[in-house]
N, CA, C, O and CB atoms as a CASP TS submission, in Angstrom:
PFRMAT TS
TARGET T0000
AUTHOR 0000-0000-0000
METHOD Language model
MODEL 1
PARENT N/A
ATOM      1  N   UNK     1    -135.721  76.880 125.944  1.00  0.00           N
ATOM      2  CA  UNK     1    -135.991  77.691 127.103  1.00  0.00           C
ATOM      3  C   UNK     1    -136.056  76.865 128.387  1.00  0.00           C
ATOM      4  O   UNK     1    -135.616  77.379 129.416  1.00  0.00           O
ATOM      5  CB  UNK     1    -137.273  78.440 126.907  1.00  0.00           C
ATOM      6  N   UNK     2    -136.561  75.641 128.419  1.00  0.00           N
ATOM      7  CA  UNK     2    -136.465  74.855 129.813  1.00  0.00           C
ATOM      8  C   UNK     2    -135.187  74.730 130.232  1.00  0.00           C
ATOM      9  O   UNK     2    -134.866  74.932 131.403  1.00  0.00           O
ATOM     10  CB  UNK     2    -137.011  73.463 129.800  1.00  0.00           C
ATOM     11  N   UNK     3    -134.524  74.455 129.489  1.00  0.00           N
ATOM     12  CA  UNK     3    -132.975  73.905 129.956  1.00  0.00           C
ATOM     13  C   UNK     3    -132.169  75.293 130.582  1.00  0.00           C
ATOM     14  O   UNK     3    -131.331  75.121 131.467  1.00  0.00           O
ATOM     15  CB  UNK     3    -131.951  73.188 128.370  1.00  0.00           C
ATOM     16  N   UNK     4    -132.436  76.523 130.133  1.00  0.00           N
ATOM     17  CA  UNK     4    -132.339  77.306 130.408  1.00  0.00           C
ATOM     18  C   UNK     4    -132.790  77.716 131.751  1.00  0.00           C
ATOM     19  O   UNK     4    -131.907  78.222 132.444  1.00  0.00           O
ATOM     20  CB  UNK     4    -132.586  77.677 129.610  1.00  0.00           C
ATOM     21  N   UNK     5    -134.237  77.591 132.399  1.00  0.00           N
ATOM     22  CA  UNK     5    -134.774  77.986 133.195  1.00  0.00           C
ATOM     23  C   UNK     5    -133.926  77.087 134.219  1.00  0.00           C
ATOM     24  O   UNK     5    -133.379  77.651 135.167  1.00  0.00           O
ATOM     25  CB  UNK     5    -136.190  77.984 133.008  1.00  0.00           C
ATOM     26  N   UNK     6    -133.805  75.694 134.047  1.00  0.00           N
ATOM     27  CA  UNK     6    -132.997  74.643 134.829  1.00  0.00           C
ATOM     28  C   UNK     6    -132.046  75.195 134.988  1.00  0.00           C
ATOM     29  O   UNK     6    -132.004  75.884 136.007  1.00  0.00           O
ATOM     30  CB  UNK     6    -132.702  73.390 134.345  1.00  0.00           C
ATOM     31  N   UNK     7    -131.206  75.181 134.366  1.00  0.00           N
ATOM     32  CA  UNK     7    -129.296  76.001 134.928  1.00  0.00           C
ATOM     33  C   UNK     7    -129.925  76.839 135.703  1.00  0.00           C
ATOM     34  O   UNK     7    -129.811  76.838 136.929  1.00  0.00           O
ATOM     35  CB  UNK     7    -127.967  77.082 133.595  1.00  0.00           C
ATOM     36  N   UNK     8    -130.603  77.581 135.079  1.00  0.00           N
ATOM     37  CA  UNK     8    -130.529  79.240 136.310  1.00  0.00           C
ATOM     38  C   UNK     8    -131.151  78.612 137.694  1.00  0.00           C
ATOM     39  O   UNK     8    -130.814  79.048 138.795  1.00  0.00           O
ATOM     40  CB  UNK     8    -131.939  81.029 135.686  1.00  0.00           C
ATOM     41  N   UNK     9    -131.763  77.919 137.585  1.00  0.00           N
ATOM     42  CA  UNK     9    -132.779  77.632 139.245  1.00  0.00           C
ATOM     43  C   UNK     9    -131.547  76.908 139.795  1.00  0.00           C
ATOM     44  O   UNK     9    -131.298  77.101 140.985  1.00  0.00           O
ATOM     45  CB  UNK     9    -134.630  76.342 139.256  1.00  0.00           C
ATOM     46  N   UNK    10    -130.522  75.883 138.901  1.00  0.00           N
ATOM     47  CA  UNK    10    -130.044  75.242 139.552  1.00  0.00           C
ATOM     48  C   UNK    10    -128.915  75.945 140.354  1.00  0.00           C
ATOM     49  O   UNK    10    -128.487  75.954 141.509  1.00  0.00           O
ATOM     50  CB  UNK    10    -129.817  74.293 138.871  1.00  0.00           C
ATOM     51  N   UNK    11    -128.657  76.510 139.198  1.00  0.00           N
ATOM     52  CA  UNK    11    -127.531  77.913 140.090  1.00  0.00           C
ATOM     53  C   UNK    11    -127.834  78.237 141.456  1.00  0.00           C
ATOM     54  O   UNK    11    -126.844  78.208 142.187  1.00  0.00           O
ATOM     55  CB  UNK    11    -127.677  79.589 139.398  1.00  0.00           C
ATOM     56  N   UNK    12    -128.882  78.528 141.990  1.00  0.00           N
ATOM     57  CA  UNK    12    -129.255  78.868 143.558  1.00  0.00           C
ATOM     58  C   UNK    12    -128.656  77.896 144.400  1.00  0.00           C
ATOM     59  O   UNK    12    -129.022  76.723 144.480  1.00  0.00           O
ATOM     60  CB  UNK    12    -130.846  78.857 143.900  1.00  0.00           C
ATOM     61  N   UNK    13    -127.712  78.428 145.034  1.00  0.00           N
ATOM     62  CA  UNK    13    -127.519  78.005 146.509  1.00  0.00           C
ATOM     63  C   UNK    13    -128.312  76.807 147.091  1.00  0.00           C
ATOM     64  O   UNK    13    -129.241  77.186 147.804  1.00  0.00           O
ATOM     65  CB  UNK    13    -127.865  79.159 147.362  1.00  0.00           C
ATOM     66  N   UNK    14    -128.199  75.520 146.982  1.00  0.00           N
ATOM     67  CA  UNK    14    -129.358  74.844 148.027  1.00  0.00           C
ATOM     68  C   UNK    14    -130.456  74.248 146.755  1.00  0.00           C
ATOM     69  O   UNK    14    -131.356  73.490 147.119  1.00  0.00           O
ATOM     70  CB  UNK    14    -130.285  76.309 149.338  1.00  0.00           C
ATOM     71  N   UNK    15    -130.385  74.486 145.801  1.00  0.00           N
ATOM     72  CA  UNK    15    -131.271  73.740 145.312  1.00  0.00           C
ATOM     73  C   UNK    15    -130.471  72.709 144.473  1.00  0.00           C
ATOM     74  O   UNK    15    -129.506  72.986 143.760  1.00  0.00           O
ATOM     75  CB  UNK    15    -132.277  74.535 144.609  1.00  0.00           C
ATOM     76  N   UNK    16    -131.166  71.132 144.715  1.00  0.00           N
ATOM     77  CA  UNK    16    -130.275  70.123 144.538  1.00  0.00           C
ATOM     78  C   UNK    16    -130.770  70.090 142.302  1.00  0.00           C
ATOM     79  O   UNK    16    -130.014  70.517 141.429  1.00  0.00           O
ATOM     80  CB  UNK    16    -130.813  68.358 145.955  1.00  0.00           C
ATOM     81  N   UNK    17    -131.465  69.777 142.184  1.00  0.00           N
ATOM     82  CA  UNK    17    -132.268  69.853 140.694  1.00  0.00           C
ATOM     83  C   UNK    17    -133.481  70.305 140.520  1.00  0.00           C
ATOM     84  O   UNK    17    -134.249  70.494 141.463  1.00  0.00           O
ATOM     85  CB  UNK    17    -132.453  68.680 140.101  1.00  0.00           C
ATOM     86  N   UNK    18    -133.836  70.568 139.055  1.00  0.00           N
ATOM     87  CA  UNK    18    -135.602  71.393 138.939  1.00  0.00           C
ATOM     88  C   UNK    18    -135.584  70.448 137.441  1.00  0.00           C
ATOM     89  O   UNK    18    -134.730  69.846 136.790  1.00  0.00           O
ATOM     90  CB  UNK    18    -135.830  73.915 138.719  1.00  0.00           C
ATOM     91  N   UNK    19    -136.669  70.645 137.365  1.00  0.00           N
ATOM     92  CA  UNK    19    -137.502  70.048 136.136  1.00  0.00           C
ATOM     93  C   UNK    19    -138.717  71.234 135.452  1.00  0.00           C
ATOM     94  O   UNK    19    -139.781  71.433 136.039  1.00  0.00           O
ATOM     95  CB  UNK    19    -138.405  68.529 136.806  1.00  0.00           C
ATOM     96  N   UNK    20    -138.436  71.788 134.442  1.00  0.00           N
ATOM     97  CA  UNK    20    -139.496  72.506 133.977  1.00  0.00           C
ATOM     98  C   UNK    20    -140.300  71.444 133.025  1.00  0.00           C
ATOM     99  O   UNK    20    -139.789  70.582 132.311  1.00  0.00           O
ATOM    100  CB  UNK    20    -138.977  73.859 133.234  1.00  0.00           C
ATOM    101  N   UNK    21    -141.485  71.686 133.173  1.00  0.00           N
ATOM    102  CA  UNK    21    -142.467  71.351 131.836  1.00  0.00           C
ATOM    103  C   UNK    21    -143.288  72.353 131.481  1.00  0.00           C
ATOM    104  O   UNK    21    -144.043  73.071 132.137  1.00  0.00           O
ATOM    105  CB  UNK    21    -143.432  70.182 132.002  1.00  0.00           C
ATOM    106  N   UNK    22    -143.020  72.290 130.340  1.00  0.00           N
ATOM    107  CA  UNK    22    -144.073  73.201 129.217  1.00  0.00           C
ATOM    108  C   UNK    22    -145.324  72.779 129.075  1.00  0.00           C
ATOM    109  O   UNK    22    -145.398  71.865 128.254  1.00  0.00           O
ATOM    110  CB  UNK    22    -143.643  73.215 127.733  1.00  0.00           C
ATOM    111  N   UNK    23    -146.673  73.189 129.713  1.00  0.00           N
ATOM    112  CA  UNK    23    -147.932  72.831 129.240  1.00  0.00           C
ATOM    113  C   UNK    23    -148.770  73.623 128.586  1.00  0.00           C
ATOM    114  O   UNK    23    -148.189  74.702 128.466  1.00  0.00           O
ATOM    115  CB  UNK    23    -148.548  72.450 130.081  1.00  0.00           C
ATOM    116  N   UNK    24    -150.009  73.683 128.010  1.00  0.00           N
ATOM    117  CA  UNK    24    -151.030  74.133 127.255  1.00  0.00           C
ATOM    118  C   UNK    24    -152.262  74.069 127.852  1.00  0.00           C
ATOM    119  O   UNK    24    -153.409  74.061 127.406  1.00  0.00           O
ATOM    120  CB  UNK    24    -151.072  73.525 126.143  1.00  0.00           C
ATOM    121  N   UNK    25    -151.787  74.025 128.957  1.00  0.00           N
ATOM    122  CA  UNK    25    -153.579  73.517 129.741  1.00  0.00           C
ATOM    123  C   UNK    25    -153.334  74.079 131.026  1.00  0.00           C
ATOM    124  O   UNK    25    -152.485  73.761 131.859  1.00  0.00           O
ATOM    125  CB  UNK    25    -154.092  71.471 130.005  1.00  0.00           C
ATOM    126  N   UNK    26    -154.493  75.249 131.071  1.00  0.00           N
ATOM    127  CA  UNK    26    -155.671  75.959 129.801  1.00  0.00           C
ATOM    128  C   UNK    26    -155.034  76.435 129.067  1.00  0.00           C
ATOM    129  O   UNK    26    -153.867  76.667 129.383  1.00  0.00           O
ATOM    130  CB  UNK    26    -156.733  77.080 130.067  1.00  0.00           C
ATOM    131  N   UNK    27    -155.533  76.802 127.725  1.00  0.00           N
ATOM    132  CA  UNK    27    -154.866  77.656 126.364  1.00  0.00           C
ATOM    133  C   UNK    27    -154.231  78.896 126.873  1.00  0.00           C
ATOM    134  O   UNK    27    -154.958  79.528 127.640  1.00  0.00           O
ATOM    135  CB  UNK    27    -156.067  78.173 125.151  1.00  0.00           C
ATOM    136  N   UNK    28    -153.302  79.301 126.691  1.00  0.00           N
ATOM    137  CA  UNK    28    -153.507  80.249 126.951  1.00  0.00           C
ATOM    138  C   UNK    28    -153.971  81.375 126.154  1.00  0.00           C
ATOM    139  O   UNK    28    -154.033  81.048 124.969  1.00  0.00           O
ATOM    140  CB  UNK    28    -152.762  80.343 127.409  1.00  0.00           C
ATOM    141  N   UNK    29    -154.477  83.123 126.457  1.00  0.00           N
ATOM    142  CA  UNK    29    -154.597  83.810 125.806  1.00  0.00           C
ATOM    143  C   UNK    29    -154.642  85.289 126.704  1.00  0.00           C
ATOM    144  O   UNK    29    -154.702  85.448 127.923  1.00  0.00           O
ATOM    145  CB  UNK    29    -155.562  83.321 125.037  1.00  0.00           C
ATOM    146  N   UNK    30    -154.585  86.301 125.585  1.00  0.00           N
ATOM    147  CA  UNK    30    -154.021  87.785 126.760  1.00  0.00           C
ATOM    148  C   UNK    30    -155.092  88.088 127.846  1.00  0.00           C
ATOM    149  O   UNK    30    -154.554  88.839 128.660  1.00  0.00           O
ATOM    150  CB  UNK    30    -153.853  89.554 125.815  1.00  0.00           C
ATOM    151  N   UNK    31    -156.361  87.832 128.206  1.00  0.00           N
ATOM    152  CA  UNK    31    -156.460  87.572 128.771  1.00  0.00           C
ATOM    153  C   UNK    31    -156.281  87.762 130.367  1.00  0.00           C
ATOM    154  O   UNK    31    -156.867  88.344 131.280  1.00  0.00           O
ATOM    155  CB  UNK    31    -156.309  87.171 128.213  1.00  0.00           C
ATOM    156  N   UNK    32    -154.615  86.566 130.107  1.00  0.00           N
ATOM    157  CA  UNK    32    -154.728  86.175 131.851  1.00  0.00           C
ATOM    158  C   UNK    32    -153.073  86.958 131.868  1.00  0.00           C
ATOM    159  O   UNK    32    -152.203  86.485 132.598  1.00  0.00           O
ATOM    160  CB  UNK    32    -154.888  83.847 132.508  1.00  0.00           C
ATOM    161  N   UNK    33    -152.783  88.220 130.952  1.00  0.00           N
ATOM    162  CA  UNK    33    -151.960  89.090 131.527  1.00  0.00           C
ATOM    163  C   UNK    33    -152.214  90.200 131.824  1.00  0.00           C
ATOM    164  O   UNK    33    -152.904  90.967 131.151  1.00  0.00           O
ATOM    165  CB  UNK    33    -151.133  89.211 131.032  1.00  0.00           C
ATOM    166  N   UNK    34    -151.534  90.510 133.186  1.00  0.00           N
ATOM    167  CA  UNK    34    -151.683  91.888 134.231  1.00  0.00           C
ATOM    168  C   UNK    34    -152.208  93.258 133.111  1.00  0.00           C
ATOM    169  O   UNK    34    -151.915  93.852 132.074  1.00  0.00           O
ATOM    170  CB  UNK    34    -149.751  92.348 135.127  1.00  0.00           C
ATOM    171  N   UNK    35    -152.873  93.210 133.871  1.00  0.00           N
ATOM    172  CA  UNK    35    -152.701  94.632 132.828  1.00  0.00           C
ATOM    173  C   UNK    35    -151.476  95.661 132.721  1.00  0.00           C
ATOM    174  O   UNK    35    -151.638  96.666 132.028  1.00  0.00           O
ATOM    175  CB  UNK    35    -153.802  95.616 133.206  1.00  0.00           C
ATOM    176  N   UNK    36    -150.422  95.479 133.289  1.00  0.00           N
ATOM    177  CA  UNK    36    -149.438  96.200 134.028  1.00  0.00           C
ATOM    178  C   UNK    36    -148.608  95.436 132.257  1.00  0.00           C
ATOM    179  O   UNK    36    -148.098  96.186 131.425  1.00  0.00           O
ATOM    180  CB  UNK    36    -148.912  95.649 136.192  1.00  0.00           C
ATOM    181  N   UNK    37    -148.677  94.047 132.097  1.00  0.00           N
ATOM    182  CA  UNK    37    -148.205  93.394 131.050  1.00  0.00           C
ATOM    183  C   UNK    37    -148.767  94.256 129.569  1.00  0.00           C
ATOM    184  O   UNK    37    -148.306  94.813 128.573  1.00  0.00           O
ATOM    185  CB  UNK    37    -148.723  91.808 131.232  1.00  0.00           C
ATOM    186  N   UNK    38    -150.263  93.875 130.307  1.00  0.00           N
ATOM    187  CA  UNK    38    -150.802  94.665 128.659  1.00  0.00           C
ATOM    188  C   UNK    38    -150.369  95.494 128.319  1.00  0.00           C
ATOM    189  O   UNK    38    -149.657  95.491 127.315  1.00  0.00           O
ATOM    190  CB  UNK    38    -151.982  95.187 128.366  1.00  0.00           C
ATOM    191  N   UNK    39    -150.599  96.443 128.955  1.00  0.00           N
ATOM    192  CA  UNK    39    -149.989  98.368 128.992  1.00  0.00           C
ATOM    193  C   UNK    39    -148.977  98.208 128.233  1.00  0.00           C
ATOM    194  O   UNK    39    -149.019  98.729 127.118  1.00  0.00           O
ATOM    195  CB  UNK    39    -149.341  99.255 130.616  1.00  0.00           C
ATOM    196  N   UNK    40    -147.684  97.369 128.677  1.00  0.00           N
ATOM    197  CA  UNK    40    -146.057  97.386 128.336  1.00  0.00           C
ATOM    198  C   UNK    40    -146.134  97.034 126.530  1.00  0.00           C
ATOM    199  O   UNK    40    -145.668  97.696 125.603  1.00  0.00           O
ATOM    200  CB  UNK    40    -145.004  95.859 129.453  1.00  0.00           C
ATOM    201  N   UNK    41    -147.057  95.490 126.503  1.00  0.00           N
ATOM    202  CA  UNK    41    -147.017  95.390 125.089  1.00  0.00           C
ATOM    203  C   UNK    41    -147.959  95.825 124.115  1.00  0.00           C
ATOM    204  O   UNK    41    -148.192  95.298 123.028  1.00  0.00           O
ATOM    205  CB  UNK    41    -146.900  94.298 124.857  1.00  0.00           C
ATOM    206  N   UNK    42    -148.560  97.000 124.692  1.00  0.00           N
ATOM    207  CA  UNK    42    -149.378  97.924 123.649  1.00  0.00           C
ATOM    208  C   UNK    42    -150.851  97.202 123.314  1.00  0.00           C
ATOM    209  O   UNK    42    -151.454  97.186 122.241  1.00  0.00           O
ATOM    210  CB  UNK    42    -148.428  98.103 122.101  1.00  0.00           C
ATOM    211  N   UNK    43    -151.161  96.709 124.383  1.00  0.00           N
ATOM    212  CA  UNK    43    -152.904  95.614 124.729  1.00  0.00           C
ATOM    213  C   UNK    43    -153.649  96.764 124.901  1.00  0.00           C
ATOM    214  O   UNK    43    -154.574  96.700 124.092  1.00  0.00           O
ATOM    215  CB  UNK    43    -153.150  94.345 126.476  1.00  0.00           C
ATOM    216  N   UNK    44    -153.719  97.820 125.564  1.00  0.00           N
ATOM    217  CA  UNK    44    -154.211  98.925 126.156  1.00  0.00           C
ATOM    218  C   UNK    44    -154.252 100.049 125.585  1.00  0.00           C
ATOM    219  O   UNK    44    -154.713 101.025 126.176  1.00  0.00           O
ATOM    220  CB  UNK    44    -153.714  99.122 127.097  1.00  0.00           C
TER
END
């Protein structure tokens, strides 16, 4: 998925390179999605 996210950002007009990193910090958990998210995946 990073390398992925890279092509596409790089694709834009004007942007010279990107670097994604994947972190874990903080954990994540549902939580810290919208509720607009929850709703969609049946949290609610």
């Amino acid at each position: 998925m990073p390398k992925e996210v890279e092509d596409k950002v790089a694709a834009i007009e004007g942007v010279m390179s990107s670097k994604v990193n994947i972190v874990f910090d903080p954990p994540w958990d549902k939580d810290m999605m919208s509720e607009e998210a929850k709703l969609e995946l049946g949290f609610l």
